[in-house]
N, C-alpha and C positions, 0 to 999 in steps of 0.2 A: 840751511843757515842755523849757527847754532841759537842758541837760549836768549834770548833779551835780557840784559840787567836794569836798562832804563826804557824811559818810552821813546825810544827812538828807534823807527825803519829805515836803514838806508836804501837807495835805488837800486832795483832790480834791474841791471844794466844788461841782463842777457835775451833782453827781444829787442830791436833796433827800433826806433822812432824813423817813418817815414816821413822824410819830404816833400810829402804829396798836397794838393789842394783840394778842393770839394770838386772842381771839373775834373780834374784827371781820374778820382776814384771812381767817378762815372763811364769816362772814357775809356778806362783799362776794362770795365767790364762789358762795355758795349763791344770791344775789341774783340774781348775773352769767349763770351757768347753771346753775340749779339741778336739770338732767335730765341734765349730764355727768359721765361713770362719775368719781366720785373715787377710790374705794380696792377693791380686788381682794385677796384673803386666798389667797396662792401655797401654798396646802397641797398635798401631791404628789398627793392624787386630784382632776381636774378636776372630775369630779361633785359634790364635797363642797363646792367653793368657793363664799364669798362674796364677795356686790359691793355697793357701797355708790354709789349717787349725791351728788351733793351736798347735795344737798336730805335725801335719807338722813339722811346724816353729819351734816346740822347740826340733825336732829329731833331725834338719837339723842345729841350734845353735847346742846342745850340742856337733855334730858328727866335726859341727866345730871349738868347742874351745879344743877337743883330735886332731884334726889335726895341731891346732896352738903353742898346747904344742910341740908335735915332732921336730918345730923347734924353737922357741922362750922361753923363759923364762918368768914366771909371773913378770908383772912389764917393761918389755920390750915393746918398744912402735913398733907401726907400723901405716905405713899412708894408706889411702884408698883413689884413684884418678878417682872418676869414678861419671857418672850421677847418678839418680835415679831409679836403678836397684833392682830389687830382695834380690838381691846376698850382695848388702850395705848391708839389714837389715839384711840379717843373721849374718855377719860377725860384725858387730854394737852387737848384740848380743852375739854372738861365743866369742870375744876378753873379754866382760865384765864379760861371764861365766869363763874362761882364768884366767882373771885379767890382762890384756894385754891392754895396752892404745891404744887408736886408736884415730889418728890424724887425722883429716880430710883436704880433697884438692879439689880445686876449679877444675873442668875438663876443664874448659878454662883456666888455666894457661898454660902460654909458659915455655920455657926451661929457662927462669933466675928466672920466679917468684916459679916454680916449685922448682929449685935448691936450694932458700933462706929458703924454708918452711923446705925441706930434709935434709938441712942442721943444721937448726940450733935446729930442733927436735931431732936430732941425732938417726933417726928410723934404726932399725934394716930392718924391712920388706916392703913392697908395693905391695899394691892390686891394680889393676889396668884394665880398658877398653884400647883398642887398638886405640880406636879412636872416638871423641863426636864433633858434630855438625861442621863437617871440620877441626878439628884440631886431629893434627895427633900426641899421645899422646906417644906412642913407639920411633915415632922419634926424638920427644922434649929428650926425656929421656935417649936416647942413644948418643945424643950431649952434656951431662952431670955426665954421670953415674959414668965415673972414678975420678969426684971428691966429691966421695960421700964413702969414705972408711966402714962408719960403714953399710951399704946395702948390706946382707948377702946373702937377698932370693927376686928378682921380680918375682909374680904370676900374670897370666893374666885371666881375669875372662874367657873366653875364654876355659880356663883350670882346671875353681873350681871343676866341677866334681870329677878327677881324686887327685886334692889336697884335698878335703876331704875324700877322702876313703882311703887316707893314714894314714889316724890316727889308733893311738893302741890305742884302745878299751878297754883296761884294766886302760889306765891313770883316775887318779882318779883327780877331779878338784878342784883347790886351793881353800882356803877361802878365802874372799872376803869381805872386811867391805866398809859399804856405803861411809867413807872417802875417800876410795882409790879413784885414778884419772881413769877416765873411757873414758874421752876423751881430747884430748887438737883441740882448736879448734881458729883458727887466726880471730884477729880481721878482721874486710871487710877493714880498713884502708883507713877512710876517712883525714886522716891528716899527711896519709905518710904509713911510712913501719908495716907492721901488724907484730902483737907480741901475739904468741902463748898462750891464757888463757887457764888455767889446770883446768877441771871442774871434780869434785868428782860427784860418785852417787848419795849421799842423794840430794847432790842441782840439778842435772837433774827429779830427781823421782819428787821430792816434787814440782820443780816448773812448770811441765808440769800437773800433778795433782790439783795445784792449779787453772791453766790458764781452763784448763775443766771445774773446780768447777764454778767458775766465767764467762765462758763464755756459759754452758747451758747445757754441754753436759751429756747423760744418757746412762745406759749399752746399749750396741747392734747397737750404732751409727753406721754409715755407713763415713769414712769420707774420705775425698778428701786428697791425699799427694803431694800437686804439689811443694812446699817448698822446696828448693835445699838440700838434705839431710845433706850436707858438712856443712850445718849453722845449728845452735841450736836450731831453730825455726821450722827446718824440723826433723832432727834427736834427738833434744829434747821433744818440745811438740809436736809436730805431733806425730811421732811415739810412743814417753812413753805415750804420754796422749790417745793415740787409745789403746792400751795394756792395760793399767791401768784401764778401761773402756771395756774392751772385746768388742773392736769397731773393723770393717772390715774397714782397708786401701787400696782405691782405689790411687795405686801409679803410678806416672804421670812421663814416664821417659824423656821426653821433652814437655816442654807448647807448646803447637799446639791449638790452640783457641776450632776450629770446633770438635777437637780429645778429649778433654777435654769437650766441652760442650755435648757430646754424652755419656762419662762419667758420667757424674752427672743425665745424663735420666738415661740409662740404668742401673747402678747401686741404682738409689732411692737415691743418697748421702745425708746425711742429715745436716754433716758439713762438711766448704770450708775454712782451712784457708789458705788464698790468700797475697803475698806483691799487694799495690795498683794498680802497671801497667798490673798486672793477672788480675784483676779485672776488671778495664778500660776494655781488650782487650777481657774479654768475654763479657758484658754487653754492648759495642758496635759493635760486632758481629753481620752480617746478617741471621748468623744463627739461633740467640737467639730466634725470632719470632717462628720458627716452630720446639723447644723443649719445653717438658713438666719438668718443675724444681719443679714441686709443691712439690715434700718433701723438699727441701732446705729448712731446719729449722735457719741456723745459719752459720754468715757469720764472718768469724773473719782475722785482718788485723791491719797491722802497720810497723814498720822499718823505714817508712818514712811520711813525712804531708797525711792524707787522705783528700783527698778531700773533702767538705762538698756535693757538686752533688751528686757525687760516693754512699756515703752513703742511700742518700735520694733515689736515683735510685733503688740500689741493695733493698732498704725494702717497696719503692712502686711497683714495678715489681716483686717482689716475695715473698712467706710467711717467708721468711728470716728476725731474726734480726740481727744486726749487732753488733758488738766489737771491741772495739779498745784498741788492747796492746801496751805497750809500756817499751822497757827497753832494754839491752845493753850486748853483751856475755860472758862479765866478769859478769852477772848477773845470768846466766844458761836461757835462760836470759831474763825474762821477772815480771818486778816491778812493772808495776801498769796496769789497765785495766776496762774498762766500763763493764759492765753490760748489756742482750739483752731487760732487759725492762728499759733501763735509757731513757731520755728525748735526742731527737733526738739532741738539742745544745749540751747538755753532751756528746757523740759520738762525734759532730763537732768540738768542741772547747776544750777539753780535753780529757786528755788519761784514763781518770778513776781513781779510787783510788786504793792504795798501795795493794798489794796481800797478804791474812792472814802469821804471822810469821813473819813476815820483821818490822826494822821500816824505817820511811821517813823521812828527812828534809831538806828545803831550807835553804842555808848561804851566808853570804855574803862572798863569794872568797876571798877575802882581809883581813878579822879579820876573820872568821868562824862561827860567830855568825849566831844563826837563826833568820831569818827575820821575820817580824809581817808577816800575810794573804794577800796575792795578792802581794808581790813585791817579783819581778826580781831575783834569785841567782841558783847559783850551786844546782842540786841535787843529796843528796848524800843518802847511803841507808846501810843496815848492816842485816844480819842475816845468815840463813843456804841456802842463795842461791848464798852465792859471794863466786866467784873460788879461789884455795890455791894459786893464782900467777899468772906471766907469767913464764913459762918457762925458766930457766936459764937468769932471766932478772931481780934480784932481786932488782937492783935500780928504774926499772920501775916499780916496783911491789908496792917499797913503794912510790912511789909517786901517785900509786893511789890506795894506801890501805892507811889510817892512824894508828897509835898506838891504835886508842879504836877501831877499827876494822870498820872503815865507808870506803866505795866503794867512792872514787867521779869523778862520773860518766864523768865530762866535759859538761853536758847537763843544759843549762838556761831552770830554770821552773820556774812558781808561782804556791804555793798551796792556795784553796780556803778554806773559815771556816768549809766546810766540808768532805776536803783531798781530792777533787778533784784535779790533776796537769792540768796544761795549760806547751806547751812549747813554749820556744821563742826561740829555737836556739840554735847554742853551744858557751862557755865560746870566747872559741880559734876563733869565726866567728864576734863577738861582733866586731865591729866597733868604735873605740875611737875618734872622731873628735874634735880636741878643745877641751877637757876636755867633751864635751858630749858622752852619749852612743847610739849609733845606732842600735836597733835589730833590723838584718837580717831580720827575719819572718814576723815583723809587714810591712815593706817594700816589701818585697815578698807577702804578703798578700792583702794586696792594688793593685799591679801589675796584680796577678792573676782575682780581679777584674776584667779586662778590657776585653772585647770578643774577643781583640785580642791576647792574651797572651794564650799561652798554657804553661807556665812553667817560672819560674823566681828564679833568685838564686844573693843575692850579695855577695860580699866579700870586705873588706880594704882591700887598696892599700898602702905602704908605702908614706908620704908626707911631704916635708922637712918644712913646715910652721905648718900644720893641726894636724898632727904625722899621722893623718890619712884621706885618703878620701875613700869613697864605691865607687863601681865599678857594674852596674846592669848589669847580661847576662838573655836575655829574648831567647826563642821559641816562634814565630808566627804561628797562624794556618796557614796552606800553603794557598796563593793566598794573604795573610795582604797586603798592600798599608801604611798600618800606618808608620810614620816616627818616630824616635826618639827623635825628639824637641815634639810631640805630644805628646810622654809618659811621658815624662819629663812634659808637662803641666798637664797631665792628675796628676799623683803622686802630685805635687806642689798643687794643689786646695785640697785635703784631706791627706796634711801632716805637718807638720813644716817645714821649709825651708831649717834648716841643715839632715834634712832627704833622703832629695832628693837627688838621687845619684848625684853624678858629673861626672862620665863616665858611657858610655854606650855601650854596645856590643850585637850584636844577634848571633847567634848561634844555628845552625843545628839540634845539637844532643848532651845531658850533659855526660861528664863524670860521670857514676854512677858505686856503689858496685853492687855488685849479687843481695841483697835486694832492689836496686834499691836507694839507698841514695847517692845523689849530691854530688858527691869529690871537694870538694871547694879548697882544695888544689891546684888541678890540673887548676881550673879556674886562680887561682892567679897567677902560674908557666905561665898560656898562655900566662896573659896580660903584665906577666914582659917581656916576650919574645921580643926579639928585632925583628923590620920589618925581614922578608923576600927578600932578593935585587932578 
């Protein structure tokens, strides 16, 4: 392709978009080899694991989308509230063979955040574990239950045995077109209350298919599922793109560092895709030293800033190259992504370019126009990977669908003359000071310089003179001494002067999403906070 003169990608129309749904990509591999290991249940005792073939895996789908019929209707939704177990993937499976939408739920939700998601999905059913990492998920749910009228049936994994062998065997399974909705899945809601995007098959299939294509992987991979199933990144690419690829999933039903990096020996894994604080937490690991990772081929990551260390560690410590995706769950959901032989800057400082079939462009927020190569705007994107909606939320729908059908995302990028994106931030984080603008991330990014900074995040402040002032919250490595008139000198010598934050805060520990993404929101609500007496 030649040079970009503006920020605009058009669609890479030379890989076909398949027509397939989430049952058939099952099917064609059960077909394909139906005696190669699919799924592996990474529980810390070896003895205790289970393994599933493919053939397995698609008895044990089919047996449970005839179980799901006897009580639900095609088209009927149902949520799933449980770690990364087994039992998700079949049923991720089983409901799609169905036609039965499955909602997905965070297992750390309490009993209000629980209640908003049940509710306003309006599910019929609920699959559920009894209880995940101390929180006790039975009893969230029964301080809720009776305001939840349309919840016909709760099943507790506990119990799937005996609910699957309840099915009649003679029920014949709906048809099922790639349109239909297959999952609805909540934003992580960094800017407030998350709103249920309705993701169809074809854009699951195709865009965890594409994210393979581009980040290396080949039949028979062995890959890592430590990805919280409940997000799209787990139960999208991770799982469609291991399927699709007759890859063995090593599924990871809690990250435990030591449990997880015996994983990756003992199974030969050969790709890890990891959010950045998994990655941190294996790679400085004591254990690291005395495991053998040599198949680690391919390390892929994003949801939030990667580190440029991180990167550099993971592919001098191992024969791993690295990837870096990038994109949004109303995207199914991943839009642009590096390559494992790009130039180690390209990995650092960009997310890679647009993923085939899509196209890309930078605007400016204000008029919509696309902006010339390297400057600052909204990216916005369009093709067969953006979900039919939110959920019963049609005004928020079209405010972030437009009439010619472009996605905008909320996320500041620049693209470069050769569709690489850079990001800076989001729309809503920008920083207005006196008619100047303030990205967050180049701010942050300067911060994180300093050896004593382990993490930095700003946000405006409402200001009756400015309209706006920043507000820096840092993380110290533990034992810092540094003072905050220091950081403030430190920032001031490599920045412009209205750049420099004018309030300052440290802070423990960030409020982050499941992916690990900085709720700035939540930083903003702290500082408005009035003292404490």
């Amino acid at each position: 392709m030649d040079r970009l003169t503006t920020s605009y990608w058009p669609a890479d129309t030379s890989y076909d978009i398949l027509p397939l749904t989430v049952g058939e990509v099952l099917k064609r591999a059960y077909q394909s080899d139906p005696n190669h290991i699919a799924l592996i249940e990474g529980i810390a005792k070896p003895s205790e694991r289970r393994i599933w073939t493919y053939e397995n895996l698609w008895n044990e789908a089919e047996c449970c989308a005839q179980a799901l019929l006897k009580h639900f209707q095609p088209r009927d939704r149902i949520a799933v509230w449980a770690n990364n177990i087994p039992e998700w993937v079949i049923l991720e499976f089983g409901s799609a063979l169905a036609n039965i939408t499955l909602v997905t739920v965070n297992p750390a939700y309490q009993a209000k955040e629980l209640q908003f998601v049940l509710e306003q999905s309006q599910v019929s059913g609920l699959f559920m574990v009894e209880e995940f990492h101390g929180n006790n998920l039975r009893t969230a749910l029964k301080s809720i239950q009776s305001t939840l009228p349309n919840l016909r049936l709760v099943m507790s994994f506990s119990d799937w045995p005996e609910f699957c062998q309840s099915r009649v065997e003679s029920t014949l399974l709906p048809e099922v077109h790639p349109h239909d909705i297959a999952q609805i899945q909540y934003t992580s809601g960094t800017t407030g209350v998350p709103k249920g995007a309705m993701l169809h098959h074809l854009g699951l299939i195709n865009n965890a298919r594409f994210v393979a294509m581009r980040g290396g992987a080949r039949d028979h991979n062995t890959w890592l599922s430590a990805i919280p199933l409940f997000h799209s990144s787990g139960s999208g690419l991770g799982v469609l793109g291991a399927v699709q690829t007759l890859g063995t999933q090593v599924l990871v039903p809690q990250f435990i560092p030591n449990t997880v990096l015996e994983l990756l020996e003992t199974y030969h894994v050969d790709i890890a895709p990891m959010v950045p604080t998994m990655i941190s937490a294996i790679f400085s690991h004591p254990d690291l030293s005395g495991r053998n990772l040599g198949d680690l081929r391919k390390v892929w990551s994003g949801g939030t800033n990667v580190p440029p260390d991180l990167v550099r560690q993971v592919e001098e410590t191992t024969h791993a190259h690295f990837s870096t995706v990038f994109g949004q769950t109303e995207a199914s959901p991943i839009i642009t992504q590096t390559r494992p032989e790009d130039s180690i800057e390209d990995k650092t400082l960009t997310v890679g370019k647009p993923l085939p079939q899509i196209e890309v462009k930078i605007i400016d927020p204000n008029t919509n126009t696309i902006l010339p190569i390297n400057e600052a705007g909204e990216l916005c994107t369009r093709g067969y990977l953006l979900m039919d909606g939110y959920f019963n939320l049609p005004d928020a729908t079209n405010q972030a669908i437009d009439q010619d059908g472009w996605l905008h995302t909320g996320d500041l990028c620049a693209m470069d003359d050769r569709g690489y994106v850079r990001v800076e931030g989001r729309i809503k984080d920008l920083v207005i000071r006196g008619g100047e603008n303030i990205y967050p991330k180049e701010v942050e990014d300067v911060l994180l310089t300093h050896p004593d900074v382990v993490e930095a995040a700003l946000v405006g402040i409402p200001d009756s003179y400015w309209g706006e002032q920043s507000a820096a919250f840092v993380q110290l490595v533990p034992g810092s001494t540094i003072t905050l008139d220091e950081l403030q000198t430190f920032v001031k010598a490599l920045l412009a002067s209205y750049k420099v934050p004018r309030y300052w805060r440290i802070i423990d520990q960030f409020p982050r999403t499941p992916l690990g993404k900085i709720q700035k929101f939540l930083l903003r609500e702290q500082f408005m906070e009035p003292p404490q007496n």
